[in-house]
Rosetta silent file (secondary structure, phi, psi, omega in degrees, C-alpha in Angstrom):
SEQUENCE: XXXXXXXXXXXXXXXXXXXXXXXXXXXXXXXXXXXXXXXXXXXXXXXXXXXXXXXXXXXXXXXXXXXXXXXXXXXXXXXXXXXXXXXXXXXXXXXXXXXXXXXXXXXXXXXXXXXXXXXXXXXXXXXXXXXXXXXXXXXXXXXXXXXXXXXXXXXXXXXXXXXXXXXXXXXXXXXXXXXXXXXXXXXXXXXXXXXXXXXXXXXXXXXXXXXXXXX
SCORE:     score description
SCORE:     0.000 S_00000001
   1 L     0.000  -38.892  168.914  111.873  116.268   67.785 S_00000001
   2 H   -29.130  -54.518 -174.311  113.671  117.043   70.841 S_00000001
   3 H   -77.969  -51.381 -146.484  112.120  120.802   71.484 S_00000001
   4 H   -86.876   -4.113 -178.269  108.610  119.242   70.350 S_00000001
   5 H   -73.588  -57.502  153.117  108.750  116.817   72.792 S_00000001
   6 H  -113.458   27.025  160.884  109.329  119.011   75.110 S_00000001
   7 H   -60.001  -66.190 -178.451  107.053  121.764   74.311 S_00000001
   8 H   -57.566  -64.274  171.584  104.336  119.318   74.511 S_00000001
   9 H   -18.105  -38.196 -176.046  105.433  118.230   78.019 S_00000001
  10 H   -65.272  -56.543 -154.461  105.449  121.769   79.090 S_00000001
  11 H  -104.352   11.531  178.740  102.238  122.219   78.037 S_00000001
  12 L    71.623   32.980 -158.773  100.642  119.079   79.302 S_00000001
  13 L   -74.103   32.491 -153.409   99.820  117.963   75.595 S_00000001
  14 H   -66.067  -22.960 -174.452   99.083  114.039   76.226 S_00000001
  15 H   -67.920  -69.545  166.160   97.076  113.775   73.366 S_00000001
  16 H   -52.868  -34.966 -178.488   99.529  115.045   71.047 S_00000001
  17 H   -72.088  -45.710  172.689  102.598  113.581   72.488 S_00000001
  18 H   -60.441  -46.286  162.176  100.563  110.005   72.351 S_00000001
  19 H   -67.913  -38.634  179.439  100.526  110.712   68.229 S_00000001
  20 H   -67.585    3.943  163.694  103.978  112.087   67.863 S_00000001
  21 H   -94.423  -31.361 -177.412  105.450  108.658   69.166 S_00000001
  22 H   -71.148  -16.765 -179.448  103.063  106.798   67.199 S_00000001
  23 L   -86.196   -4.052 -177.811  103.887  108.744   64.444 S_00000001
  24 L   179.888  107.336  175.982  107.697  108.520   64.879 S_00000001
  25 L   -57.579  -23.126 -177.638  109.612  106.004   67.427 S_00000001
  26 L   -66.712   -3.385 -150.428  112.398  108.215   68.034 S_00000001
  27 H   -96.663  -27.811  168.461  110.083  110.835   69.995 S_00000001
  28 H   -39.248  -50.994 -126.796  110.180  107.256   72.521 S_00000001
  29 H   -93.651  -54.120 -167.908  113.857  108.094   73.227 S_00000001
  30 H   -59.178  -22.989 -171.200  113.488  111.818   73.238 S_00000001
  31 H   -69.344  -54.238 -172.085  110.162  111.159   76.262 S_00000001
  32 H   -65.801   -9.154 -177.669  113.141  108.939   78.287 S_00000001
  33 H   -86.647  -35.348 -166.467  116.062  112.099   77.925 S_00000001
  34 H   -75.046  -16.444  165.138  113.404  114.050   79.337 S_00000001
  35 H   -33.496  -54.355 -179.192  113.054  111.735   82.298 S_00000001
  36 H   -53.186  -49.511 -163.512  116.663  113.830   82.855 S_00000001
  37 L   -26.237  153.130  161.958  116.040  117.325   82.546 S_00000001
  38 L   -92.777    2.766  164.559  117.217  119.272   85.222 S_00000001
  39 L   -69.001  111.948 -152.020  113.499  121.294   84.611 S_00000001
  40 H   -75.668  -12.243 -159.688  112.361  119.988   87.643 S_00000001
  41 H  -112.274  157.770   18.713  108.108  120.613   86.241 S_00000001
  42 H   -91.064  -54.307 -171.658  109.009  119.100   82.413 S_00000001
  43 H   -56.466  -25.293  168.443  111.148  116.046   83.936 S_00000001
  44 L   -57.334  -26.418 -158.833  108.086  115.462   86.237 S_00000001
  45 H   -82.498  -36.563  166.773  105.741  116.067   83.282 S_00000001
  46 H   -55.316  -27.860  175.867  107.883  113.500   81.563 S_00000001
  47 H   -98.977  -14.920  135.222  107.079  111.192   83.907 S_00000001
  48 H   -58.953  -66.852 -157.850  103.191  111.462   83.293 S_00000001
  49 H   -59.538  -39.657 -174.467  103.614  111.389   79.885 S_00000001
  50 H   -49.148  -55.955  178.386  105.560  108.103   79.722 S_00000001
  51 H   -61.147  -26.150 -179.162  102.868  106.521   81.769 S_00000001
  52 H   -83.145  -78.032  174.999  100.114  108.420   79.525 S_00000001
  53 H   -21.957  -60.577  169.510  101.870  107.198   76.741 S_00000001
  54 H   -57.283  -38.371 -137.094  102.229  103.460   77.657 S_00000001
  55 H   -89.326  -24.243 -162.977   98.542  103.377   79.147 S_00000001
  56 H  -104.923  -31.658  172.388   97.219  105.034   75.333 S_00000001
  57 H   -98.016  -14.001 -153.299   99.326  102.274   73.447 S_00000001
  58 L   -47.543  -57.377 -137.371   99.677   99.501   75.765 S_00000001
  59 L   -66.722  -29.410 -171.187   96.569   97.237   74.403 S_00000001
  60 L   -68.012  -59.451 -177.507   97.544   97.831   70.720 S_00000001
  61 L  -145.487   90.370  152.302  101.077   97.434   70.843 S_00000001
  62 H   -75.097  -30.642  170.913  102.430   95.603   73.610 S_00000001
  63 H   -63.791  -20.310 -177.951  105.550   94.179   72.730 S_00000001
  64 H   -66.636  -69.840 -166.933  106.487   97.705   71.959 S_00000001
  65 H   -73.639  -14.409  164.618  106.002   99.134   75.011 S_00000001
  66 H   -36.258  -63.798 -159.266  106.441   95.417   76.548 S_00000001
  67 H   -60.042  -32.130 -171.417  110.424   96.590   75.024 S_00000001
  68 H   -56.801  -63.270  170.631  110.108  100.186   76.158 S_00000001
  69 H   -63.190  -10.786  155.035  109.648   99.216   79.613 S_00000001
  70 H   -79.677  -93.674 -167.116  112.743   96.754   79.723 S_00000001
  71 H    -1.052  -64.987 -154.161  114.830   99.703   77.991 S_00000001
  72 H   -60.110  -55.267 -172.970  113.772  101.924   81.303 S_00000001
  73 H   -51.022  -29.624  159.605  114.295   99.059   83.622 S_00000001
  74 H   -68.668  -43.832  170.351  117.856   98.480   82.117 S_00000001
  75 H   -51.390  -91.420 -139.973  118.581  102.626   82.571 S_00000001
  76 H   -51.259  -54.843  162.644  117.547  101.954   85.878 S_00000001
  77 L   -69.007   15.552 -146.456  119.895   99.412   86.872 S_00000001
  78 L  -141.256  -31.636 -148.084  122.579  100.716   84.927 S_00000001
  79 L   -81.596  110.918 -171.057  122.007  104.558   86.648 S_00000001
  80 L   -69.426  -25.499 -128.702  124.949  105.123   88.557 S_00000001
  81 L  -150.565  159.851 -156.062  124.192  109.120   89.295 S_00000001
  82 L  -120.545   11.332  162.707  120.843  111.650   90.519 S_00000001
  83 L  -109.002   -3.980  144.575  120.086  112.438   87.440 S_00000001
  84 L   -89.073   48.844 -179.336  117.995  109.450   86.713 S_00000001
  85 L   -91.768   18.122 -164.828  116.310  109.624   89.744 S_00000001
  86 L  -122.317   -1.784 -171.276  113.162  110.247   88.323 S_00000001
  87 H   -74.612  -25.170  163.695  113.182  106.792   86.294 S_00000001
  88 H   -76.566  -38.815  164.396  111.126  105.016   88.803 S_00000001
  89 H   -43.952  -52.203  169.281  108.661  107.306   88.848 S_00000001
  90 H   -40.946  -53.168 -173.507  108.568  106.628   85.205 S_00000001
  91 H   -87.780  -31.547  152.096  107.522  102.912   85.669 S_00000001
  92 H   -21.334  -72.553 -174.026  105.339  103.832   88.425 S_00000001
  93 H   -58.364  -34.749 -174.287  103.296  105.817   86.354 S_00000001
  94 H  -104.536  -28.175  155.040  103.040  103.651   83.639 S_00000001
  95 H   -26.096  -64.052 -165.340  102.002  100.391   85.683 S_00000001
  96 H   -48.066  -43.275 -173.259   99.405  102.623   87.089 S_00000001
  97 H   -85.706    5.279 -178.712   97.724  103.205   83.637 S_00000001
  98 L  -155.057   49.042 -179.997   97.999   99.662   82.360 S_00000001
  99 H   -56.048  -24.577 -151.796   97.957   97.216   85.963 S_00000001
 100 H   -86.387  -35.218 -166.938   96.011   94.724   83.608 S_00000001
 101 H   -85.348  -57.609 -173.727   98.941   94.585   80.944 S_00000001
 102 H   -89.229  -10.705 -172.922  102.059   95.729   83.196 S_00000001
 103 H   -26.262  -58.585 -162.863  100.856   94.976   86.396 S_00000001
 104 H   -44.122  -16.987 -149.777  103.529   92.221   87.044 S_00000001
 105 H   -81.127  -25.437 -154.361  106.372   95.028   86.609 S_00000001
 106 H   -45.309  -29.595  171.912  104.886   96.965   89.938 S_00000001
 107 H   -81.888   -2.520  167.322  107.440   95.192   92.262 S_00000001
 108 H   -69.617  -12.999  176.417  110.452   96.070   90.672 S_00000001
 109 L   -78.278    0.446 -177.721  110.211   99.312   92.316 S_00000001
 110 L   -90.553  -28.929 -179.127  111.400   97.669   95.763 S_00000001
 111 H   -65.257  -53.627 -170.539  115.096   97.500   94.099 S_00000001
 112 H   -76.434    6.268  176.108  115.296  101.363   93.760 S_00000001
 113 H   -86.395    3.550 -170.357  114.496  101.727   97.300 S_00000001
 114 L  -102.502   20.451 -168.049  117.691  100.473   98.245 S_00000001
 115 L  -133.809  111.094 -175.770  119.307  103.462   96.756 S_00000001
 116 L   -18.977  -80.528  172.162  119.136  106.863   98.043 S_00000001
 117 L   -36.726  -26.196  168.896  119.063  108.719   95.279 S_00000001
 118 L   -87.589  -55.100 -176.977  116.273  106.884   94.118 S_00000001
 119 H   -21.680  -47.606  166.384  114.137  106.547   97.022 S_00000001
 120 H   -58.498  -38.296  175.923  111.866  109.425   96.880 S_00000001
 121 H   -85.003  -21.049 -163.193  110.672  108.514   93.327 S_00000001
 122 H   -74.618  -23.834 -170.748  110.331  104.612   93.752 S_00000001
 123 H   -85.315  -33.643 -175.735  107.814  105.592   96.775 S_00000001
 124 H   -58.978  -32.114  178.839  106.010  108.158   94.513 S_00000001
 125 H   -70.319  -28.182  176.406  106.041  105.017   91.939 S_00000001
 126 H   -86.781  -42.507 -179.901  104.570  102.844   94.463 S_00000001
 127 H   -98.087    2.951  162.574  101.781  105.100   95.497 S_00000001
 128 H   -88.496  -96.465  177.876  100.683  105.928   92.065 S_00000001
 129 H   -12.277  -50.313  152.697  100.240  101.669   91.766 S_00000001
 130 H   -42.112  -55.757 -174.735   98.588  102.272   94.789 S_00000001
 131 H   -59.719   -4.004  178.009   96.261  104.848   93.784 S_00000001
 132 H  -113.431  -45.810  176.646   94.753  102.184   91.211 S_00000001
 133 L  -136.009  101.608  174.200   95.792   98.554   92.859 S_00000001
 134 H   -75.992    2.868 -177.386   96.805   98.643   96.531 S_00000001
 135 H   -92.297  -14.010  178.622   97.002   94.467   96.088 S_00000001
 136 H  -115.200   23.700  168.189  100.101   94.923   93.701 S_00000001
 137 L  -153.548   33.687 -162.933  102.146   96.660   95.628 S_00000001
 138 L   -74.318  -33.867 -142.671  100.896   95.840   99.166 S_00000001
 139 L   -79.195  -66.335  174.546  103.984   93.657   99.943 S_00000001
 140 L   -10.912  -15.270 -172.254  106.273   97.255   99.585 S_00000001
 141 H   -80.394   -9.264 -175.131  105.009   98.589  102.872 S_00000001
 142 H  -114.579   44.097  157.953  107.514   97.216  105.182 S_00000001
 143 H  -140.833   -2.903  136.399  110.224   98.356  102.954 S_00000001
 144 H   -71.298  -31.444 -169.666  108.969  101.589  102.740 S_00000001
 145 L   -81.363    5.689  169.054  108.223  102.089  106.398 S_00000001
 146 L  -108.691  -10.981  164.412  111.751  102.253  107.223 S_00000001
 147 H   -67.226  -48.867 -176.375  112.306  105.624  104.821 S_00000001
 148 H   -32.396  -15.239  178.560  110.067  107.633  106.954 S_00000001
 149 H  -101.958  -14.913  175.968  113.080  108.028  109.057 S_00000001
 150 L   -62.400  148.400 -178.930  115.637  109.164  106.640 S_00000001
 151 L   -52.848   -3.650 -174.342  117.652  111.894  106.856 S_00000001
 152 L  -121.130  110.950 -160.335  116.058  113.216  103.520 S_00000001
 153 H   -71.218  -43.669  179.103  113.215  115.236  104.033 S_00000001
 154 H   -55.929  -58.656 -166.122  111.926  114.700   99.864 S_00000001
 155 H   -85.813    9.152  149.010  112.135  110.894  100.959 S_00000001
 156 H   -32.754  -90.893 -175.597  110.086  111.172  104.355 S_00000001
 157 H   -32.038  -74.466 -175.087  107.344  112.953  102.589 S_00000001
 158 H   -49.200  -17.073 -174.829  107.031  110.569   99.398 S_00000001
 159 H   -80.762  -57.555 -159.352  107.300  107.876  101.702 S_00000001
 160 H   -42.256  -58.573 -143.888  104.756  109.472  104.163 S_00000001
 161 H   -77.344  -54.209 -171.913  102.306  110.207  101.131 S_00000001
 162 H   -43.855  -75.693 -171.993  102.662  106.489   99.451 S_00000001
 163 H   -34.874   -8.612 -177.700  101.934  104.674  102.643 S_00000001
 164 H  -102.244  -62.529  164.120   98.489  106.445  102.915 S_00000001
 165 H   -81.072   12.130  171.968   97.908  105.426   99.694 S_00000001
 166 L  -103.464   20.417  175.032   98.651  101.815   99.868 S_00000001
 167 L    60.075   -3.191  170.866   96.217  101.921  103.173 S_00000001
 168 L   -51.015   69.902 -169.398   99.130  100.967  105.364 S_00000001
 169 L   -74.682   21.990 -178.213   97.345  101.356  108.327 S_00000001
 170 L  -106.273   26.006 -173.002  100.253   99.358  110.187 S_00000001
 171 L   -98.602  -21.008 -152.723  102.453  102.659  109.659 S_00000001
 172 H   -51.951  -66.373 -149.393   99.902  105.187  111.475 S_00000001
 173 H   -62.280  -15.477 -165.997  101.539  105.507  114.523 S_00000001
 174 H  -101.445   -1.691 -179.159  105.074  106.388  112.977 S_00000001
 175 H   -92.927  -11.833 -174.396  103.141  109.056  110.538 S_00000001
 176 H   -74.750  -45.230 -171.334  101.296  110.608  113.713 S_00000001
 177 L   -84.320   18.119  153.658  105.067  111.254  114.801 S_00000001
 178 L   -78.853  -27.791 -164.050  105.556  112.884  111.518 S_00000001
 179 L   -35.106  -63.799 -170.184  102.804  115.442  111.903 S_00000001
 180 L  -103.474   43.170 -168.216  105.125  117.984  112.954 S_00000001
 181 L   -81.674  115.471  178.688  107.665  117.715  111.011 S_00000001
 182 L   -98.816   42.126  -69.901  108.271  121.050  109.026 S_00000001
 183 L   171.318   98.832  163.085  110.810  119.921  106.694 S_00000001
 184 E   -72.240  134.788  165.824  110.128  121.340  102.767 S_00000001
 185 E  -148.412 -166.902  167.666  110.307  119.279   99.758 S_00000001
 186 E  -121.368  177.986  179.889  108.334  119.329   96.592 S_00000001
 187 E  -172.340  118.826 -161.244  106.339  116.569   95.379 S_00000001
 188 E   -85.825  117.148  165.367  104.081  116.136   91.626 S_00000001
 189 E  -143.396  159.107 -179.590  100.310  115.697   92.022 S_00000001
 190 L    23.088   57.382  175.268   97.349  116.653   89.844 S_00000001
 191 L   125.708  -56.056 -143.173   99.962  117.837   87.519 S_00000001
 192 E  -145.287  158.829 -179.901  101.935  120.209   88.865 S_00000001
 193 E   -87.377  132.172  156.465  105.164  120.323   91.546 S_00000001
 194 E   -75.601  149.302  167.361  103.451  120.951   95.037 S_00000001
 195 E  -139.607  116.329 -173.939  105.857  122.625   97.418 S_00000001
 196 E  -163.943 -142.126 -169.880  104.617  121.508  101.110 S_00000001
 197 E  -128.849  153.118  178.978  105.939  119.408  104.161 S_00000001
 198 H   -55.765  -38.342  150.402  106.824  116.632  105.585 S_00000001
 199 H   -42.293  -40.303 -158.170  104.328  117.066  107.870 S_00000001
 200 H   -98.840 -104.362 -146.347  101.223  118.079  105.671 S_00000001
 201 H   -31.967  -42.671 -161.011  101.929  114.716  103.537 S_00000001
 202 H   -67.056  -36.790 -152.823  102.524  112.570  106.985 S_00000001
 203 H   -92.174  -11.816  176.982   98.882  114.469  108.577 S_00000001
 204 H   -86.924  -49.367 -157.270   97.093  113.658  104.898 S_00000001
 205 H   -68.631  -32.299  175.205   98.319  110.431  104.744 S_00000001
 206 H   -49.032  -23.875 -139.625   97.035  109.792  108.551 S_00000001
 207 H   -89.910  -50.033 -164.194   93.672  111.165  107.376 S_00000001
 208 H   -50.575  -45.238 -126.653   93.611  108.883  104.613 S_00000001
 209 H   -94.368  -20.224 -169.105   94.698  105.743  106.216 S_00000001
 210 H   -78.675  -34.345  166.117   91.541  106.738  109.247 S_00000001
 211 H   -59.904  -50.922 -146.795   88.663  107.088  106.277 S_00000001
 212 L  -106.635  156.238 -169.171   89.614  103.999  104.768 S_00000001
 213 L   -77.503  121.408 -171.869   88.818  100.589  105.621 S_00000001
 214 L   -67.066  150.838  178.482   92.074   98.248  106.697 S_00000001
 215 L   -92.915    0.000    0.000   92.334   95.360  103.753 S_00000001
């Protein structure tokens, strides 16, 4: 179950991956080890699926995934170490596909921001919740707006990019002094690992935040 789990990740299978859990609860456990991989495009892809997963079972069977998503949230306080750093991301992802059912969970993501090691995914988890409902995670911006300065170029950028999508036009001015920051990280959109700058994310997010109308 292990391998097919992540074979389908690999291959971006959502369809299939949503019947092999319904078809067999253990393939839940094996989607959370894969949160871990050290394959940096499967553990991402792991973190889509989980959220594809919840968002395709949520309405049917909620207490299940009601249980799933305490399971993660216990890993998550429990994760001592950088190799669950991708576990916020995880809950991120799956708010985003089911704000009606899970919405309430979206603020638990301000607790992994106090943690390095975390930081970079909890803002990608926050700007997915953004990308559906910038009202459930609006209160996050002034605890995000102080990463933009860290010393970790992955959590600039993810910071940079979330704040553009949660409309946080009261950030612009510290993302304009991002522009030229040329500082590589990667970062998962449409998919796929991106490899691009601190800068490019900071000069997107400005773009964003100038199109859209302050809430």
């Amino acid at each position: 179950m292990k391998q097919d789990v992540v074979d389908l990740l690999r291959e971006g299978d959502w369809e299939e991956l949503a019947r092999a859990v319904r078809a067999r609860k253990v393939a839940w456990s094996e989607l959370i080890r894969a949160l871990y991989l050290e394959d940096e495009l499967v553990g991402w892809r792991a973190v889509e699926g989980f959220g594809r997963v919840i968002g395709e079972l949520a309405a049917a069977e909620a207490d299940t995934c009601r249980e799933i998503l305490r399971r993660l949230l216990w890993a998550l306080n429990e994760e001592s170490g950088t190799s669950g750093r991708r576990l916020p991301a995880a809950l991120g992802e799956a708010v985003a596909r089911t704000p009606g059912i899970f919405g309430g969970y979206a603020l638990t993501l301000l607790a992994p921001l106090e943690e390095p090691f975390l930081q970079a995914a909890a803002a990608w988890g926050l700007g997915r919740v953004a990308q559906v409902r910038q009202d459930l995670v609006r209160e996050a911006v002034a605890a995000l707006r102080p990463l933009l300065t860290s010393p970790d170029p992955a959590v600039r950028g993810h910071a940079a990019w979330a704040l553009g999508e949660m409309g946080a036009h009261d950030a612009a001015e510290e993302l304009v002094s991002l522009a030229s920051d040329s500082s590589t990280l990667e970062i998962y959109l449409d998919g796929g690992l991106r490899r691009t700058t601190v800068g490019a994310l900071a000069r997107a997010a400005r773009a964003r935040l100038q199109t859209a109308r302050p809430s």
